[in-house]
Biotite code that builds the C-alpha atoms (Angstrom):
import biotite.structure as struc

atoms = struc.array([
    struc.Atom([-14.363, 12.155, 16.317], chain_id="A", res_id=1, res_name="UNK", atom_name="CA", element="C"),
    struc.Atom([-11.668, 9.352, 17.345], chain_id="A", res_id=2, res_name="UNK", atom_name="CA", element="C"),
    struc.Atom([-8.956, 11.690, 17.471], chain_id="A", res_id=3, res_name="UNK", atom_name="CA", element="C"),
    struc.Atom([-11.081, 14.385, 19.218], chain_id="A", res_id=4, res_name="UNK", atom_name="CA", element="C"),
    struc.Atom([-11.356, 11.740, 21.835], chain_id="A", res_id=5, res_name="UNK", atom_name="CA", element="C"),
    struc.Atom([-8.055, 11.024, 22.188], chain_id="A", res_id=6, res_name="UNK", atom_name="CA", element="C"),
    struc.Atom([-7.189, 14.435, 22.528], chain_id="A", res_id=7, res_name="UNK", atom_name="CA", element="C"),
    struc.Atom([-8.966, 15.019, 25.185], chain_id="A", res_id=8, res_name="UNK", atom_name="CA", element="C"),
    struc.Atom([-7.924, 12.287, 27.145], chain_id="A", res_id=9, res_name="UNK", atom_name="CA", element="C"),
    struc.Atom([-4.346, 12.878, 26.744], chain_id="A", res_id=10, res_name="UNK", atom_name="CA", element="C"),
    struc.Atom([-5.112, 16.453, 28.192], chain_id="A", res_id=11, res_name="UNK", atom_name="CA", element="C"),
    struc.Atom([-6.728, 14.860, 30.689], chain_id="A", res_id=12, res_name="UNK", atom_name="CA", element="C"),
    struc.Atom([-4.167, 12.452, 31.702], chain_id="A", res_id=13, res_name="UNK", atom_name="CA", element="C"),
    struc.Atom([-1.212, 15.623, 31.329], chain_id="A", res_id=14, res_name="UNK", atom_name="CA", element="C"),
    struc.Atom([-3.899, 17.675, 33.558], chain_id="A", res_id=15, res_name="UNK", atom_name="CA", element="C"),
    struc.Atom([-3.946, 14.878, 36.292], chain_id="A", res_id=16, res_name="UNK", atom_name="CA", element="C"),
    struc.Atom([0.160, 14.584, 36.460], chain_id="A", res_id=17, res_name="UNK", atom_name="CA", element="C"),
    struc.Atom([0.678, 18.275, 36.539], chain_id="A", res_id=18, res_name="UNK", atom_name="CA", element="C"),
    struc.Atom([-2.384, 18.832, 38.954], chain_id="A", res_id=19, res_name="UNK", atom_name="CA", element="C"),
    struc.Atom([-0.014, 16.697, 42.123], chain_id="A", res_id=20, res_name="UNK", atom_name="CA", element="C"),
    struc.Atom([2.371, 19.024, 42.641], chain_id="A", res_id=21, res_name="UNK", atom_name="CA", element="C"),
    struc.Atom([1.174, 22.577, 43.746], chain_id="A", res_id=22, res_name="UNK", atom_name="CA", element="C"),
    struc.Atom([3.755, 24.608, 42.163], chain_id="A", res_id=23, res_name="UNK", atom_name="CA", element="C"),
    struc.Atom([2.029, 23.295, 38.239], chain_id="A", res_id=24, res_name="UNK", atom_name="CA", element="C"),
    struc.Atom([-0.605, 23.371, 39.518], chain_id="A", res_id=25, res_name="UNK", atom_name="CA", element="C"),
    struc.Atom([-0.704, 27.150, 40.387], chain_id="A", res_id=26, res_name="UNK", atom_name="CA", element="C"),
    struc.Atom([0.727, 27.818, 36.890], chain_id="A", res_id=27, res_name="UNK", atom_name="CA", element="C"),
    struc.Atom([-1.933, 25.455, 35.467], chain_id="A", res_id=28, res_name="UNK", atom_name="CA", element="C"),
    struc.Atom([-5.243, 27.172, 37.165], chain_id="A", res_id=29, res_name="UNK", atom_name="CA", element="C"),
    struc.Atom([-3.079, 30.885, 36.042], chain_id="A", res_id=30, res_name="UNK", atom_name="CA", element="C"),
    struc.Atom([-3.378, 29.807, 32.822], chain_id="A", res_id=31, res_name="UNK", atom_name="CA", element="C"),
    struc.Atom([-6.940, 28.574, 32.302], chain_id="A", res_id=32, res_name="UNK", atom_name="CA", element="C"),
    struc.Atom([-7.744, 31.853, 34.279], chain_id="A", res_id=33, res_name="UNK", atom_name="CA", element="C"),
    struc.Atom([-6.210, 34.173, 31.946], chain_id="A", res_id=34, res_name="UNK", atom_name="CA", element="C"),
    struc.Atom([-7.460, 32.017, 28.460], chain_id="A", res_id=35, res_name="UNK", atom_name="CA", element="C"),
    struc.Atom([-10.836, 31.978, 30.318], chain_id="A", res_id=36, res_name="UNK", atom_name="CA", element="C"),
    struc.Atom([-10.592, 35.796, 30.446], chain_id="A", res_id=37, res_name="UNK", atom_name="CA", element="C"),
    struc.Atom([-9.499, 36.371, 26.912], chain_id="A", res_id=38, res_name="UNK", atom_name="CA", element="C"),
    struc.Atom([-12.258, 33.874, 25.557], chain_id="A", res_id=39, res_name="UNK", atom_name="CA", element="C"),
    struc.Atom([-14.698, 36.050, 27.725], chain_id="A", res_id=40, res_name="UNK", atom_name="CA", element="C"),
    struc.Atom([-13.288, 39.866, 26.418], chain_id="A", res_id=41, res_name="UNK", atom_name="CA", element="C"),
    struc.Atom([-13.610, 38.629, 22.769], chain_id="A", res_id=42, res_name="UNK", atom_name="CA", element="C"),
    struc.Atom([-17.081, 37.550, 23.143], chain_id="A", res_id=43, res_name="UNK", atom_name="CA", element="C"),
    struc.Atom([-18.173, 40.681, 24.376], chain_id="A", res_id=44, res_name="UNK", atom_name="CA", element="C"),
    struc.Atom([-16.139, 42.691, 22.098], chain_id="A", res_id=45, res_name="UNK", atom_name="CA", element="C"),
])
């Protein structure tokens, strides 16, 4: 569970420092978008 934890908080931190400049942070939101869409066309498949 610990290293679940710390994980997710060093995604989190990476998230933060890529989420200031709008250039990553295009790319970043792109690329949740697309996982987001492939999580969602192997569900319903």
């Amino acid at each position: 569970m610990n290293t679940k934890k710390t994980l997710f908080t060093t995604a989190a931190l990476g998230a933060a420092y890529l989420l200031r400049n709008k250039d990553a942070r295009d790319k970043v939101m792109n690329g949740i978008q697309s996982f987001a869409s492939q999580v969602r066309a192997k569900k319903n498949s």
